[in-house]
C-alpha positions, 0 to 999 in steps of 0.5 A, spaced: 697 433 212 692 430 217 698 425 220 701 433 223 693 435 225 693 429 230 700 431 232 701 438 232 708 439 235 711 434 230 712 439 223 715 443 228 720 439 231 722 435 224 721 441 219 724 447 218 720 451 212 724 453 207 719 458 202 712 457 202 713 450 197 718 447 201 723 445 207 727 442 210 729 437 216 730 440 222 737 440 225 736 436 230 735 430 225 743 427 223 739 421 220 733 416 219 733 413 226 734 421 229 726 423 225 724 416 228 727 418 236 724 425 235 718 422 233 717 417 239 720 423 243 715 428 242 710 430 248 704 430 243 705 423 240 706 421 247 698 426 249 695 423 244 696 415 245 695 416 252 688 419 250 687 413 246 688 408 251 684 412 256 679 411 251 680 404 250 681 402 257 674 406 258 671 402 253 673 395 255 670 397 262 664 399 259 663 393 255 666 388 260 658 386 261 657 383 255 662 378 256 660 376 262 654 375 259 655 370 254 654 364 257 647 366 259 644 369 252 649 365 247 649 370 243 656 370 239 654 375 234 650 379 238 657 380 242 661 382 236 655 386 233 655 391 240 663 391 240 664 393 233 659 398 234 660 401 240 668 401 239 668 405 233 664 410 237 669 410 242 676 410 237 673 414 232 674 421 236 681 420 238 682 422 231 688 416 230 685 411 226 679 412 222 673 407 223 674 403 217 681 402 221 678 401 227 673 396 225 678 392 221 684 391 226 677 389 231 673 384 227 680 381 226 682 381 233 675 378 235 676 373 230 682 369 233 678 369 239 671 366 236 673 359 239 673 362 246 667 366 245 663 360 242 666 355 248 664 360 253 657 361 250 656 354 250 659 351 256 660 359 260 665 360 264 670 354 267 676 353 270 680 350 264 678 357 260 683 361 265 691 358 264 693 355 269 701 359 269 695 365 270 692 361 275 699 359 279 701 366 279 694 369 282 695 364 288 702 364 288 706 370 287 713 370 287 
């Protein structure tokens, strides 16, 4: 039920009530693939995950500092610790995923990235920390 809270044109577009216990599929739907296209198609779904970015997107601007400032107070956990707090605070509003959800797929993320936070806190920033195909296609778009 909370899924067609987030979504309000969703019910409606799949459903069609039948009595006050029960309905069924709209006639738009002829097979599984056709509730997954309804789904992907529906101008709510695309609102909200644009929200979503826009928030995300708004985060990561905000926070960008804390990176940058990595080499100088060395503190990896200090950046972690700020990131799942501030993230959270961000996400949580936009009512898609729950904070547990959001901190979950963060820490996850930050954890495959923990090697290039400690080198970047130890040593700041290099020129061998940005790839060297990212590198080209600055210099030499084609």
């Amino acid at each position: 039920q909370d899924y067609f809270n987030h979504y309000k044109s969703i019910k409606k577009r799949i459903f069609i009530p039948k009595d006050d216990l029960y309905s069924d599929f709209s006639q738009a739907i002829a097979s599984k693939d056709s509730i997954k296209q309804l789904i992907e198609s529906a101008p709510s779904i695309k609102e909200k995950h644009d929200l979503f970015h826009n928030a995300l997107n708004s985060w990561w601007h905000d926070n960008l500092h804390y990176i940058e400032a990595l080499p100088d107070n060395k503190n990896v956990f200090e950046l972690k610790r700020q990131f799942l707090n501030s993230i959270a605070d961000a996400l949580v509003p936009q009512k898609i995923l729950d904070m547990h959800q959001i901190r979950g797929a963060f820490a996850s993320y930050l954890k495959q990235l923990e090697a290039e936070f400690k080198s970047l806190s130890a040593s700041g920033w290099r020129p061998e920390l940005i790839p060297e195909e990212q590198i080209l296609q600055s210099q030499f778009p084609e």
